[in-house]
SEKOL-50562 format. One record per atom (N, C-alpha, C): y, z, x; residue number from 1. Coordinates in Angstrom, 1 decimal, m for minus. Last residue first. Example, Ala and Ser with C-alpha at 12.3 -4.5 7.8 and 13.67 -1.06 7.14 Angstrom:
residues 2
+--------+--------+--------+-----+
!     py !     pz !     px !   n !
+--------+--------+--------+-----+
!   m2.2 !    7.1 !   12.8 !   2 !
!   m1.1 !    7.1 !   13.7 !   2 !
!    0.0 !    7.9 !   12.9 !   2 !
!   m5.7 !    7.8 !   13.2 !   1 !
!   m4.5 !    7.8 !   12.3 !   1 !
!   m3.3 !    7.8 !   13.2 !   1 !
+--------+--------+--------+-----+
//
This chain:
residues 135
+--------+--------+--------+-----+
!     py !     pz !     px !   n !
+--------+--------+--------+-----+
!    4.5 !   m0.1 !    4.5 ! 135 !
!    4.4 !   m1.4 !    5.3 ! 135 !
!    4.1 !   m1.5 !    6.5 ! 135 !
!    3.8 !    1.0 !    1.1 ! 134 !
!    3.0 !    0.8 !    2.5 ! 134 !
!    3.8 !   m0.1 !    3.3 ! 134 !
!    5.1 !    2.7 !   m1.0 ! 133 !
!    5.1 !    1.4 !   m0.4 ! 133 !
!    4.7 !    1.5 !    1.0 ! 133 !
!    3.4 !    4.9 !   m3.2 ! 132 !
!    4.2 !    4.8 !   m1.5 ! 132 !
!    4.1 !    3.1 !   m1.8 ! 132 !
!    3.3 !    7.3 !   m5.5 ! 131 !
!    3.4 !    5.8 !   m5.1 ! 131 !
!    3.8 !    5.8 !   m3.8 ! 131 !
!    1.8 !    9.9 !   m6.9 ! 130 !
!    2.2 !    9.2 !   m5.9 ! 130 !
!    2.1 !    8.0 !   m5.5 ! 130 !
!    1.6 !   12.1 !   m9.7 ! 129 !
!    1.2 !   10.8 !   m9.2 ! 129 !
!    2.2 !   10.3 !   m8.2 ! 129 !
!    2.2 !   15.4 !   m8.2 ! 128 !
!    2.3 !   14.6 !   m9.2 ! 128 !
!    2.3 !   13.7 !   m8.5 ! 128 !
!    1.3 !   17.0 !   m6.3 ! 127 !
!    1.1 !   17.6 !   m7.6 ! 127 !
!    1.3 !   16.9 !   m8.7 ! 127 !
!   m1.6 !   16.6 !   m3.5 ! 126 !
!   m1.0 !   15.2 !   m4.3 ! 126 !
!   m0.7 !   16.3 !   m6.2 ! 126 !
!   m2.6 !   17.9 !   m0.7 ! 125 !
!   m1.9 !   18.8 !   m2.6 ! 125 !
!   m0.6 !   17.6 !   m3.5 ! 125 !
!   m2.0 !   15.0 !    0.9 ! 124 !
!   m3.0 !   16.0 !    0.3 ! 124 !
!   m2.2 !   16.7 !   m0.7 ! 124 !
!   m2.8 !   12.1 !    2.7 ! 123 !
!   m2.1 !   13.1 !    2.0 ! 123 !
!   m3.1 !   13.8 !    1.5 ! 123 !
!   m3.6 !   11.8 !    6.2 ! 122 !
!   m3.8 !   11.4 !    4.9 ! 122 !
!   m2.8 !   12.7 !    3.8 ! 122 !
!   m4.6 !   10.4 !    9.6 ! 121 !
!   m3.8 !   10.9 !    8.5 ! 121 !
!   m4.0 !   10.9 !    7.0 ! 121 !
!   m4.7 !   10.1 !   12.9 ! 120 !
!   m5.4 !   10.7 !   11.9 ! 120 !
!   m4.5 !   11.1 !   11.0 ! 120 !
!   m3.4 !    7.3 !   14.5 ! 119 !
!   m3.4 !    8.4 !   14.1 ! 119 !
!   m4.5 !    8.7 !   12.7 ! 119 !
!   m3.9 !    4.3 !   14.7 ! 118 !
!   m5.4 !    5.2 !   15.2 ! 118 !
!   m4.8 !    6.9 !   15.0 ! 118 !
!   m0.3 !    3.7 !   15.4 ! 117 !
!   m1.6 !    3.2 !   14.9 ! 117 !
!   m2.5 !    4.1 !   15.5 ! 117 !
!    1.9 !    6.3 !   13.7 ! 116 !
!    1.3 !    5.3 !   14.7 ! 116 !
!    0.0 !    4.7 !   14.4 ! 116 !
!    3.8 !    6.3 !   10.9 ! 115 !
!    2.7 !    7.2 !   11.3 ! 115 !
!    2.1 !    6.1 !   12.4 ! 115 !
!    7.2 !    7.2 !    9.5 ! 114 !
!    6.5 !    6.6 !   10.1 ! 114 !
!    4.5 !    6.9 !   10.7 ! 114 !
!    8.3 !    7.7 !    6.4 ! 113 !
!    7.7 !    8.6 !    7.5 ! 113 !
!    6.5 !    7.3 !    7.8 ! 113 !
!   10.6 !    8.6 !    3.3 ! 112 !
!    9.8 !    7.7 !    4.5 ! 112 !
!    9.9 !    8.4 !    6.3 ! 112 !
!   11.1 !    9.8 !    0.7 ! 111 !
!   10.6 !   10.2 !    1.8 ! 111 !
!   10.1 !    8.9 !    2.5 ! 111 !
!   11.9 !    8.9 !   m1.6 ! 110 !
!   12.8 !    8.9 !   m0.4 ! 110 !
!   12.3 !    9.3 !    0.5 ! 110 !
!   10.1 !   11.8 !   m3.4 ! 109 !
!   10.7 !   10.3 !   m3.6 ! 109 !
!   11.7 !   10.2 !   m2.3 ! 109 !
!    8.7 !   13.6 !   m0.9 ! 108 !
!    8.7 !   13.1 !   m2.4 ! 108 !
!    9.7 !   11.9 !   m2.2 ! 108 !
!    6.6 !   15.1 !    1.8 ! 107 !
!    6.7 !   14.5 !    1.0 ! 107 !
!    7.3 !   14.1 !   m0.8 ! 107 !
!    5.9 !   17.6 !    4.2 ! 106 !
!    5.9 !   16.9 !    2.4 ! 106 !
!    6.8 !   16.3 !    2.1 ! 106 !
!    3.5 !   17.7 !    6.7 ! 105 !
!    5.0 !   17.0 !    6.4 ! 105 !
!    4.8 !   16.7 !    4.5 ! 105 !
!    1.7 !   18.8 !    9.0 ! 104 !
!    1.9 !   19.0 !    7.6 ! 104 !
!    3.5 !   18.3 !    7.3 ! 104 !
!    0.1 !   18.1 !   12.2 ! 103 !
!    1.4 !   18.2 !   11.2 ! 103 !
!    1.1 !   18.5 !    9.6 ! 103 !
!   m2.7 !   17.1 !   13.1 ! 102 !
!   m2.6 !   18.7 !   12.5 ! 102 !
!   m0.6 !   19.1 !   12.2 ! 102 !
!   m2.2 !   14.2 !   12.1 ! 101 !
!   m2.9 !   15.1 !   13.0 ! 101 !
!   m2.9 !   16.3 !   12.6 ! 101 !
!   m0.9 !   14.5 !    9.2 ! 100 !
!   m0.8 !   13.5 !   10.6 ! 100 !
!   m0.8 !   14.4 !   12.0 ! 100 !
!   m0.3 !   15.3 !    5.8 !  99 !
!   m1.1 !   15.8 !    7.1 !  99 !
!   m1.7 !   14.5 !    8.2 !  99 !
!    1.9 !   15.1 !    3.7 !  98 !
!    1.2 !   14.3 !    4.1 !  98 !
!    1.0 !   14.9 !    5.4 !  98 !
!    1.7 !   16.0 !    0.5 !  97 !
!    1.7 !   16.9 !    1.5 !  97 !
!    0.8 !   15.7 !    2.6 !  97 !
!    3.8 !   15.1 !   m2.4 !  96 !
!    2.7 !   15.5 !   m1.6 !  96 !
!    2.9 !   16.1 !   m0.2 !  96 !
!    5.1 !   13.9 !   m5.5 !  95 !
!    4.9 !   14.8 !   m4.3 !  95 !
!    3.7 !   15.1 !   m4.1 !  95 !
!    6.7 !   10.9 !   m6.8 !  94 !
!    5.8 !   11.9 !   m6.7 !  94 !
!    5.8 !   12.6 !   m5.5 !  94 !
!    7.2 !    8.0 !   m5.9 !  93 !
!    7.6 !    8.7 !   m6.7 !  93 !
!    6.3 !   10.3 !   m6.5 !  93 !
!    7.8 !    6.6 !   m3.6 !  92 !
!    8.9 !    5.9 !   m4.6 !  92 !
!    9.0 !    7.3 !   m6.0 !  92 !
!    8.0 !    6.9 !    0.1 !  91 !
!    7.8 !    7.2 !   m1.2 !  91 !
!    8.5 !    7.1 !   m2.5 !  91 !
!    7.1 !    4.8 !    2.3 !  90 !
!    8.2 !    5.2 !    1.8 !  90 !
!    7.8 !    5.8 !    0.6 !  90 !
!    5.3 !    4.6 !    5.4 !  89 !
!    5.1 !    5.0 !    3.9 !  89 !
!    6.5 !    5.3 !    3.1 !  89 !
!    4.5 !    2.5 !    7.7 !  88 !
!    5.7 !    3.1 !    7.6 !  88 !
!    5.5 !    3.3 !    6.0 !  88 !
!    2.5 !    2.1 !   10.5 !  87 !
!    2.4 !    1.6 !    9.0 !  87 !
!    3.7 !    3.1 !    9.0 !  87 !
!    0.5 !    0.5 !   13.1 !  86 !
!    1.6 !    1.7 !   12.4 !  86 !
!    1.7 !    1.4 !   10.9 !  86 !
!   m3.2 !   m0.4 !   12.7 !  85 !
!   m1.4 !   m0.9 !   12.5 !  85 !
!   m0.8 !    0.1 !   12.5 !  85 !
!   m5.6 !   m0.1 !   12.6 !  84 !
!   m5.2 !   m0.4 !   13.7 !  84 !
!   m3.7 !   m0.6 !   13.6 !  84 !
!   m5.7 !    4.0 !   10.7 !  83 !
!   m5.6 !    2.2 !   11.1 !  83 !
!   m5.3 !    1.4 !   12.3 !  83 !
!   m7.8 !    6.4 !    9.9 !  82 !
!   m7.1 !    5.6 !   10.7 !  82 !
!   m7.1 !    4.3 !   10.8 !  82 !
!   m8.8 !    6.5 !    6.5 !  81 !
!   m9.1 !    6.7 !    7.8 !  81 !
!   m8.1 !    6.1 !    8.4 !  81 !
!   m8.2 !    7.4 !    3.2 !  80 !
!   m7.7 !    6.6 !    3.8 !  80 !
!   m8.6 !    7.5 !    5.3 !  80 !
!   m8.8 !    9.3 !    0.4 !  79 !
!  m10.0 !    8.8 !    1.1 !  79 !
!   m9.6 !    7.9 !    2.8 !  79 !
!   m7.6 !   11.9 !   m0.8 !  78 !
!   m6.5 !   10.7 !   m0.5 !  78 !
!   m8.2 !    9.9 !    0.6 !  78 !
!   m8.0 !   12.6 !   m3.5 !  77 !
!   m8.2 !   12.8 !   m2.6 !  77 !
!   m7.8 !   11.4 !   m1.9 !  77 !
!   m5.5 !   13.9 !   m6.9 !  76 !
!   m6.7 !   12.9 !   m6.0 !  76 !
!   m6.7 !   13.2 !   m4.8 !  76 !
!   m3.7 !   15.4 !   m7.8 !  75 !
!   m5.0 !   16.2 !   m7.9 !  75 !
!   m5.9 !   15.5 !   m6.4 !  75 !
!   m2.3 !   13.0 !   m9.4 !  74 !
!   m2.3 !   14.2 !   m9.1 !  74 !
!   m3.7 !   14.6 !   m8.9 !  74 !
!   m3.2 !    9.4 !   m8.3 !  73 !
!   m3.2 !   10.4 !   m9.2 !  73 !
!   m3.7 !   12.0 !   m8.8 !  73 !
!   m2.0 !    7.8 !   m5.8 !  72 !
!   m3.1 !    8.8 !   m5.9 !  72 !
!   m2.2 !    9.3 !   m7.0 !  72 !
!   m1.6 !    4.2 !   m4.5 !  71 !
!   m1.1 !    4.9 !   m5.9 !  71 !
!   m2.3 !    6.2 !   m5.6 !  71 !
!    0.1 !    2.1 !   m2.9 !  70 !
!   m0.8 !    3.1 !   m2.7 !  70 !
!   m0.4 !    4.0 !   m3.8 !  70 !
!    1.2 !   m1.0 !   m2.1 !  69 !
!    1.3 !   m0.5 !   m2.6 !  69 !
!    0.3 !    1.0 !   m2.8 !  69 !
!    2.1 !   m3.0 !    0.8 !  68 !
!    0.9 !   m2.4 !    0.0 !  68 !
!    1.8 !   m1.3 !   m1.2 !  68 !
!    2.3 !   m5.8 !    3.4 !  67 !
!    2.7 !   m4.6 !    2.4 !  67 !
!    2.3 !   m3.9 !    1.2 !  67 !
!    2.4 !   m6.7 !    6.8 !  66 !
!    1.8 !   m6.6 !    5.9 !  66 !
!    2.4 !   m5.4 !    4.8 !  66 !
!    3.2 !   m8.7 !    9.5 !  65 !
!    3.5 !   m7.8 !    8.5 !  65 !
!    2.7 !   m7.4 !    7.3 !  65 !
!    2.3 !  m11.2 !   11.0 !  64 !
!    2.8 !   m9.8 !   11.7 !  64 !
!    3.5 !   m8.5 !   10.8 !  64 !
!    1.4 !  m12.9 !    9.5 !  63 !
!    0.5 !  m12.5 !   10.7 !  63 !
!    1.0 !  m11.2 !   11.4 !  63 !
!    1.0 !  m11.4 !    5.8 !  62 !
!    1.7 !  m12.3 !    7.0 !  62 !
!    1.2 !  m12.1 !    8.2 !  62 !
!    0.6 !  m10.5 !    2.7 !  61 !
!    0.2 !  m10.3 !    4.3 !  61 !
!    0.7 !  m11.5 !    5.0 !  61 !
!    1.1 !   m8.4 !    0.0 !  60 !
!    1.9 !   m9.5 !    1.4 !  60 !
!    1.0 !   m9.3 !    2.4 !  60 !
!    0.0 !   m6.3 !   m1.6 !  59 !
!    0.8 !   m7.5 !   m2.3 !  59 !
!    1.1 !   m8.5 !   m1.2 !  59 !
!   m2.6 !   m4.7 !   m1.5 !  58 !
!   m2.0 !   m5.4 !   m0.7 !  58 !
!   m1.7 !   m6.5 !   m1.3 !  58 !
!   m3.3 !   m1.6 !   m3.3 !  57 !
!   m2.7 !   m2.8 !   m3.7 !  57 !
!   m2.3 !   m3.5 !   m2.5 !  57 !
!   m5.2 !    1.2 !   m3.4 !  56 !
!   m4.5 !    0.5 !   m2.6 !  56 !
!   m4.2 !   m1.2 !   m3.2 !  56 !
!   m7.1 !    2.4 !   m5.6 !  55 !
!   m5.5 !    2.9 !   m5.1 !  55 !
!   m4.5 !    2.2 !   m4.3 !  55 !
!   m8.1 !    0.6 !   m7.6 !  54 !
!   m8.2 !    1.3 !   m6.5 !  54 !
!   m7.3 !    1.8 !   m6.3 !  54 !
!   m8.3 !   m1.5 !  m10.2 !  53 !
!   m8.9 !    0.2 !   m9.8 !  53 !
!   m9.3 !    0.7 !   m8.9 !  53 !
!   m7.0 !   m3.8 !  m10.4 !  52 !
!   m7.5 !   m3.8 !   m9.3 !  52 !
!   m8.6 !   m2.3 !   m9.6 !  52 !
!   m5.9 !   m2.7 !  m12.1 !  51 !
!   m6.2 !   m3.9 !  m12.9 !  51 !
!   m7.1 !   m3.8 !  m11.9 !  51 !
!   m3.6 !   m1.3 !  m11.3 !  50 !
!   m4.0 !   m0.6 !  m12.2 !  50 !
!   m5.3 !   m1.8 !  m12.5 !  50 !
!   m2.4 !   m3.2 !   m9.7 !  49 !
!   m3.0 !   m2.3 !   m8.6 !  49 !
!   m3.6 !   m1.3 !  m10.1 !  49 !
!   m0.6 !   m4.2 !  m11.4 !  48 !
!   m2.0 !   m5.3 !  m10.7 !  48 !
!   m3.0 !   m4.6 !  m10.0 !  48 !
!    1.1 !   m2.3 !  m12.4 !  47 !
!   m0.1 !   m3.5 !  m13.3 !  47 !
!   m1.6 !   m3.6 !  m12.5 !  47 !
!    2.6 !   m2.6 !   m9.9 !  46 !
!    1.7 !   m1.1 !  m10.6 !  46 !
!    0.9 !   m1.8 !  m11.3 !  46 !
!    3.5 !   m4.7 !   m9.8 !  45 !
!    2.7 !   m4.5 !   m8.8 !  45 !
!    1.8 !   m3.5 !   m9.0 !  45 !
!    5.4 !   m4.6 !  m12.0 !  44 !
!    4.2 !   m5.7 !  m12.0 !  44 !
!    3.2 !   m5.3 !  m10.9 !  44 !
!    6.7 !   m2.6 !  m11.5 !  43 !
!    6.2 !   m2.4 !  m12.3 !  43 !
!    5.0 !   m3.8 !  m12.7 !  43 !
!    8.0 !   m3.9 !   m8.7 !  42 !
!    7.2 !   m2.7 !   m9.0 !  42 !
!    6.1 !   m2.5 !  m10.2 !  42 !
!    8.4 !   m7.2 !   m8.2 !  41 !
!    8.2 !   m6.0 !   m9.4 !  41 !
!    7.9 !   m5.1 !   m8.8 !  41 !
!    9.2 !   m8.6 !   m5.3 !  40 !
!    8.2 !   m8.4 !   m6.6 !  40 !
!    9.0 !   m6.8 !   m7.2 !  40 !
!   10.3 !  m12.1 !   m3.9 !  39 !
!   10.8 !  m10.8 !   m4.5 !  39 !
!    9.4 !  m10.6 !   m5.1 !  39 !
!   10.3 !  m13.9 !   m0.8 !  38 !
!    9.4 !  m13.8 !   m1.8 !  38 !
!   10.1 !  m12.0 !   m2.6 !  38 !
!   11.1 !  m16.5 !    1.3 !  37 !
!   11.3 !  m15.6 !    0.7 !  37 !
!   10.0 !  m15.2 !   m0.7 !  37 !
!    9.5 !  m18.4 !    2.5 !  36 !
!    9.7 !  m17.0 !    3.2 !  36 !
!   10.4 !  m16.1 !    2.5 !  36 !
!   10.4 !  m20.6 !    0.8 !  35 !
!    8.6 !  m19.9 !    1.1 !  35 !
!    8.6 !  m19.1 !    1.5 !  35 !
!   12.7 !  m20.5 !   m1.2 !  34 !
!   12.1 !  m21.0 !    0.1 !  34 !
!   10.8 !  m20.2 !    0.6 !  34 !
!   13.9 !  m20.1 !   m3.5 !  33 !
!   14.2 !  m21.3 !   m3.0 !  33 !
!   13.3 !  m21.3 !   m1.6 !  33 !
!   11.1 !  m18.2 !   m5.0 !  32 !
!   12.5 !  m18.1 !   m4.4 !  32 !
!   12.9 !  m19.7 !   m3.9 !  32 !
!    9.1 !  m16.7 !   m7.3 !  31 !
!    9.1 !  m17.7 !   m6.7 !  31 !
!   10.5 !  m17.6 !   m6.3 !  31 !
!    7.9 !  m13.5 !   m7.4 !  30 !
!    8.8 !  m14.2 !   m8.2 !  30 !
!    9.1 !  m15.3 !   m7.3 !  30 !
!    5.1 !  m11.5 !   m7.6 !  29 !
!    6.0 !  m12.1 !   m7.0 !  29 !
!    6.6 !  m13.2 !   m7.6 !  29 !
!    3.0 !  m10.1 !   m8.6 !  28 !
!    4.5 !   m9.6 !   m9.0 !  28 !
!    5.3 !  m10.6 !   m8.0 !  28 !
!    0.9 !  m11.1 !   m8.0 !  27 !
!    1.0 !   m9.7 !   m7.4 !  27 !
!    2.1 !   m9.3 !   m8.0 !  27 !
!    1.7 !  m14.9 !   m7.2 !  26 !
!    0.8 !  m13.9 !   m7.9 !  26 !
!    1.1 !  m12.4 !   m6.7 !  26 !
!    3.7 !  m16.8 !   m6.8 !  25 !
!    3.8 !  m15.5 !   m8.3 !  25 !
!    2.7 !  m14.6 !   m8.2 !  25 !
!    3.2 !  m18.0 !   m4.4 !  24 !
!    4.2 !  m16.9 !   m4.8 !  24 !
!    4.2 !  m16.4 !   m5.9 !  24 !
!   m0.4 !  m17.9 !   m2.8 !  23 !
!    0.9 !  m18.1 !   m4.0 !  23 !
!    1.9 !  m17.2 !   m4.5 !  23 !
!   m1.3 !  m17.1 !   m1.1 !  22 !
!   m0.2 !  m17.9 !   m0.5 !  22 !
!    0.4 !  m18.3 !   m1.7 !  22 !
!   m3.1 !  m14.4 !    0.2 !  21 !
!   m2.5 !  m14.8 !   m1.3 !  21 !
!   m1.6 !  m15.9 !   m0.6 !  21 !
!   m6.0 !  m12.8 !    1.3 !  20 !
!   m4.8 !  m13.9 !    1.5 !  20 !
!   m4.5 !  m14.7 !    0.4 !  20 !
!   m7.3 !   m9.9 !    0.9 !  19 !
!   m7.0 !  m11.3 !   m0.3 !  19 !
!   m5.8 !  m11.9 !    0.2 !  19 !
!   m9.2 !   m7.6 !    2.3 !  18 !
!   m8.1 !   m8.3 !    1.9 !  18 !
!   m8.0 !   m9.2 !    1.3 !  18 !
!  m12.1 !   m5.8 !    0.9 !  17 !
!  m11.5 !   m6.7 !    1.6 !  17 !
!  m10.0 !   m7.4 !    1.0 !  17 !
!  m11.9 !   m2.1 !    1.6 !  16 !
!  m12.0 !   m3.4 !    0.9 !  16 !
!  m11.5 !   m4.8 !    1.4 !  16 !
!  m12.1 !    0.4 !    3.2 !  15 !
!  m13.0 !   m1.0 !    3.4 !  15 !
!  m12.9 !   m2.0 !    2.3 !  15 !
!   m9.5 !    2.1 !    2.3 !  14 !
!  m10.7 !    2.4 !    2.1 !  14 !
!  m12.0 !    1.0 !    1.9 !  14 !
!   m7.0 !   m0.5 !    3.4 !  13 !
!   m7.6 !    1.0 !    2.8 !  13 !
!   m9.0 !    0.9 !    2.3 !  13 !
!   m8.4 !   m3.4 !    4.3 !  12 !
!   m7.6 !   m2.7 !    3.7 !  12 !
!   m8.0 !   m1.2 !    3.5 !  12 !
!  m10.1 !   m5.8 !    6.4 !  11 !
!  m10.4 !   m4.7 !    5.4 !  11 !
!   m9.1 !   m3.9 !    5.0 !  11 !
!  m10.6 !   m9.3 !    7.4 !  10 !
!  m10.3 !   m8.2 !    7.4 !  10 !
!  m10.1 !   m7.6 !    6.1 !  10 !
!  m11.6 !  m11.7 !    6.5 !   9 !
!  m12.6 !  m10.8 !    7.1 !   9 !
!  m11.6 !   m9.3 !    7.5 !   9 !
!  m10.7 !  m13.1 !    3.5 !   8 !
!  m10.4 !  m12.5 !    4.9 !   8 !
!  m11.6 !  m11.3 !    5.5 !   8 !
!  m10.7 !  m14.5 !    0.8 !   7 !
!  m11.2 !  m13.6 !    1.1 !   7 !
!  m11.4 !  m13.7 !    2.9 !   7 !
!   m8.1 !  m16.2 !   m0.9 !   6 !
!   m9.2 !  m16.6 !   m0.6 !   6 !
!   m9.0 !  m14.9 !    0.3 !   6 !
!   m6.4 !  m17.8 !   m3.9 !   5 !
!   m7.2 !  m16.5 !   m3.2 !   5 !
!   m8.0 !  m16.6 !   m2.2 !   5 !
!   m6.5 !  m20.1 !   m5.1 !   4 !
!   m5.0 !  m19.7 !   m4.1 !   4 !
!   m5.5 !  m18.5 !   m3.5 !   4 !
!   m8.1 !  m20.3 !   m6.9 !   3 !
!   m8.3 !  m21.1 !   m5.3 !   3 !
!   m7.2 !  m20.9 !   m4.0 !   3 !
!   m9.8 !  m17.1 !   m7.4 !   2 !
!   m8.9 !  m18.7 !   m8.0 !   2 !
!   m8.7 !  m19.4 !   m6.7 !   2 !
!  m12.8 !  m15.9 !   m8.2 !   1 !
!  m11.6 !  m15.8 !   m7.4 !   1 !
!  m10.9 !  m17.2 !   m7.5 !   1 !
+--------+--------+--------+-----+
//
């Protein structure tokens, strides 16, 4: 792990542990005139979350924000449990069937959908690969 990484006691999708990043290039991020700013890639963040081999990528965490990237290849099971955070999924590409509580809501590109914290939720008849931006 490099020195700008360091390992947090808190967990991300499916129990892994977080990675407080305080450097701005790494994850796809592009250095800005000022520390609070920060741009990334998609296609760098797809990389990193392809490199990682999990589905969940947390590119930002801040004390009161956090943001992710979530990739399920068609077919996949979506493994996620309830969180302590709301979390707001925008979808960038693909279709699914995202089930929150006993709702059925589908899902494709432009889809964003709020979900509360400790709701029960996850996607499902994932027919093509699905990206969300978690936040």
């Amino acid at each position: 792990m490099d020195e700008h990484r360091k390992p947090t006691d808190q967990t991300s999708r499916g129990g892994h542990p977080i990675v407080d990043s305080r450097e701005p290039t790494d994850f796809g991020a592009q250095a800005a005139s000022s520390a609070e700013v920060e741009r990334f890639e998609l296609l760098t963040l797809r990389a990193e979350q392809l490199v990682a081999g999990r589905p969940y990528l947390e590119f930002l965490r801040r004390e009161r924000l956090s943001a992710g990237l979530y990739v399920l290849e068609a077919g996949a099971d979506d493994p996620q449990q309830p969180h302590a955070e709301d979390e707001i999924y925008h979808v960038l590409e693909g279709q699914a069937v995202l089930e929150v509580a006993t709702e059925q809501r589908p899902v494709k590109p432009g889809s964003v959908v709020f979900v509360g914290a400790g709701l029960e939720h996850r996607f499902h008849s994932v027919s093509s690969r699905l990206a969300v931006l978690v936040v």
